[in-house]
N, C-alpha and C positions, 0 to 999 in steps of 0.2 A: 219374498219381496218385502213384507212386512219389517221382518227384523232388521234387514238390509236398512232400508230406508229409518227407521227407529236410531239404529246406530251410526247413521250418518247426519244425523241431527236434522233431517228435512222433511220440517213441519207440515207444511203444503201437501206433500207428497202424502205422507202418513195420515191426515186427514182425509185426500180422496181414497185410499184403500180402503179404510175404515169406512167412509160413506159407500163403498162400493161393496162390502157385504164380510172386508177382512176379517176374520176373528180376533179379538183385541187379546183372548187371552188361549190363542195358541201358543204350544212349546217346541221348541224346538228338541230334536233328537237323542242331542249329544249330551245336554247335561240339562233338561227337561227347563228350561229360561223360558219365559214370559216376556213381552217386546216391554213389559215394565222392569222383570230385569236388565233386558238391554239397553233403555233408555239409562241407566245407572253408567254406563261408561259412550253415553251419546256423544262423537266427537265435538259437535253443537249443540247449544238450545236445550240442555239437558234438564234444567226446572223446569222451562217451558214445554218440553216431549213429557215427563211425570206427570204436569198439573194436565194436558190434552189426554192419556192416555185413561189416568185417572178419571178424568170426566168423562171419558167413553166405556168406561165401564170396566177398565181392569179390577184385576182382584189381586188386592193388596195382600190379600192372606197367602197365594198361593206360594209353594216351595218348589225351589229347586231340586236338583239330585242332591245337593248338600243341606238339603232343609236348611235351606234361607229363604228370607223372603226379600222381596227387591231391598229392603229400607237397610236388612239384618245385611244384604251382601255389601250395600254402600258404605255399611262403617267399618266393614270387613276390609274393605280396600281404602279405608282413610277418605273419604268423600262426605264429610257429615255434612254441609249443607245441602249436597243432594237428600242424602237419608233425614233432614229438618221438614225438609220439603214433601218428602212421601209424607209423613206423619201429618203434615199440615194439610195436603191433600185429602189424606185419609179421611181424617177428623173432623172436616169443616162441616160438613154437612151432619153429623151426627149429635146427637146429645148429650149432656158430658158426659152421663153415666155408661153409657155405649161405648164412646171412647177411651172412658177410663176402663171400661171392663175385658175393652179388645188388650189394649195395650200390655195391662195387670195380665191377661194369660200370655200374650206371648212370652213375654221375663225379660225381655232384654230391656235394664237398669237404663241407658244411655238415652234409649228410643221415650222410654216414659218421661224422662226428665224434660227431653224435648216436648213432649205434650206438655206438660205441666209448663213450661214456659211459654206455650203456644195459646194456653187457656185463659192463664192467666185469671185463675179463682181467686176467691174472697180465703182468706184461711180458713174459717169454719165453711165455708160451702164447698172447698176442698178436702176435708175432712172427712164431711159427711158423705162424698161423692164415691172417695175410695174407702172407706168402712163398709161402703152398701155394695161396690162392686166385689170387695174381698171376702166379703161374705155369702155373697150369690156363688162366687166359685168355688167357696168350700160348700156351701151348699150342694152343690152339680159334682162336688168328688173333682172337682179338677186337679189335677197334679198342677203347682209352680213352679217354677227353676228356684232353688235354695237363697240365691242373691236375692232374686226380689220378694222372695216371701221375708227375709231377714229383715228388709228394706222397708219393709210396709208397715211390720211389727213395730220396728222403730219410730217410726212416721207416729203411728199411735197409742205407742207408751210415751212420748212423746208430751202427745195430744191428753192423754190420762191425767198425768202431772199437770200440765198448763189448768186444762179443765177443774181440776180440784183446786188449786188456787183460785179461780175464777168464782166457782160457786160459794167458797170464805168469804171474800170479799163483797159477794155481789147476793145474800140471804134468799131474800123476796124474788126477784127475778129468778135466781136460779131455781127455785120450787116451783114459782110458775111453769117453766119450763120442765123441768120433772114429772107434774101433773100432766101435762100438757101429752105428754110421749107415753105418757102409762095409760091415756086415755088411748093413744093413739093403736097403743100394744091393746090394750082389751079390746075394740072395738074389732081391728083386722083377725084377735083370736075366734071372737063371736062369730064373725065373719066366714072365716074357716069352718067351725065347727056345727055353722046351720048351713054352709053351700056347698059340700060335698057329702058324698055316701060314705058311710062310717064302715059300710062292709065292702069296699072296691077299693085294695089299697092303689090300683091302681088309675082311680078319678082323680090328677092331676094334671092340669095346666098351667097356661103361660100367668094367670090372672092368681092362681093358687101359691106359684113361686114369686113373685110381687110381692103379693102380702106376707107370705114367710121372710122376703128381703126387707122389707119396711120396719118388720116386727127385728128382723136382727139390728136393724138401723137406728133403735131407740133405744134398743137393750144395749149399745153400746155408748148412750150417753146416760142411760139408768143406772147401769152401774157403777158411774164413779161417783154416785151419792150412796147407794146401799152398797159398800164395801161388805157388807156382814154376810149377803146373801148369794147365790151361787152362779148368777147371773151369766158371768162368764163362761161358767159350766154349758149353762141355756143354748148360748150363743152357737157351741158347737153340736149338742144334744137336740136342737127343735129341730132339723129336718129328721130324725132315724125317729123322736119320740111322734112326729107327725104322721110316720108310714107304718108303725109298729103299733101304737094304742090306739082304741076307738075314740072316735071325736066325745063321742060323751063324758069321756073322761075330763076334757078339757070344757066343758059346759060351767059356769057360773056355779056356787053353790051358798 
């Protein structure tokens, strides 16, 4: 009765199920849909049935039988302001890094562009936002879809070149700011290496991979002043050299 009422675009209705105990994010049999995928071809009210369902708690992650997700099947069928509208749903409530982080794993290139237009960042706060989520997921071993890893890279070679013009022109402030991040990288290392057990490679949490993303989040404005050094390297190297060597090693010396 759910999906019925979802695909006949009738708000009211879809409302008292839901207040009456419906499950927002039941599927259907046949190709495992979500009343969020359904609302994707609502004959009415179809932003309006997204942004309601969404606030009631759908889950924008879930897939299909065809691993889609409601947003993925909208563009699939040519309905991008419906699929504008998921993402903007999605999103609103989150913080950007969240949102940039969700978006950057699913891969779909279209769907991100629509966040990023929906955010509407500062260029360097854009930057820095997707540098720290693209590094949390290589972090985490996430597999990307090859377009938008291609995509990101870009974004930030980019971003490498502009920045090195930047720090030419601009001496003083830019070292400020250099000091400023390397303070930032030692302190989170300290941090690390006096608040975990050096013999439990598995003393890990939510607060440990933070400060390893903060720490990748500077090494990538670090290095485009010390070109010489292997920073880069770092970038991919500090989580395995985090779970493989003892903290001591990485202590002050």
């Amino acid at each position: 009765m759910l999906f019925e009422s979802v695909q006949n675009g009738d708000l009211d209705r879809v409302r008292h199920l839901l207040d009456g105990g419906a499950d927002v994010n039941a599927r259907d049999d046949k190709f495992f849909n979500t009343a969020l995928h359904r609302a994707v071809f609502a004959r009415r009210n179809r932003l309006e049935m997204v942004a309601l369902l969404v606030e009631r708690g759908a889950d924008c992650n879930a897939l299909n039988k065809k691993r889609l997700t409601a947003s993925e099947l909208a563009l699939e069928n040519r309905l991008p302001e419906v699929a504008k509208e998921l993402v903007r749903c999605e999103t609103q409530h989150l913080d950007d890094h969240l949102a940039y982080y969700l978006l950057i794993r699913r891969g779909n290139l279209q769907l991100f562009e629509y966040l990023i237009s929906i955010k509407r960042l500062q260029y360097e706060d854009e930057i820095c936002v997707i540098a720290r989520a693209y590094g949390e997921l290589r972090l985490r071993n996430v597999p990307l879809k090859e377009p938008m890893e291609s995509y990101l890279n870009e974004i930030l070679i980019n971003h490498d070149y502009w920045l090195r013009n930047r720090v030419r022109t601009g001496w003083a402030d830019g070292r400020r700011e250099t000091l400023r991040r390397l303070e930032a990288i030692v302190e989170n290392v300290q941090q690390l290496s006096g608040g975990y057990d050096s013999h439990n490679l598995t003393d890990v949490d939510s607060l440990f991979l933070l400060r390893l993303s903060y720490i990748l989040e500077n090494l990538f404005f670090v290095r485009n002043v010390y070109k010489q050094l292997p920073l880069h390297h770092m970038e991919f190297c500090i989580a395995i050299n985090r779970t493989t060597v003892p903290s001591a090693a990485f202590s002050p010396r």
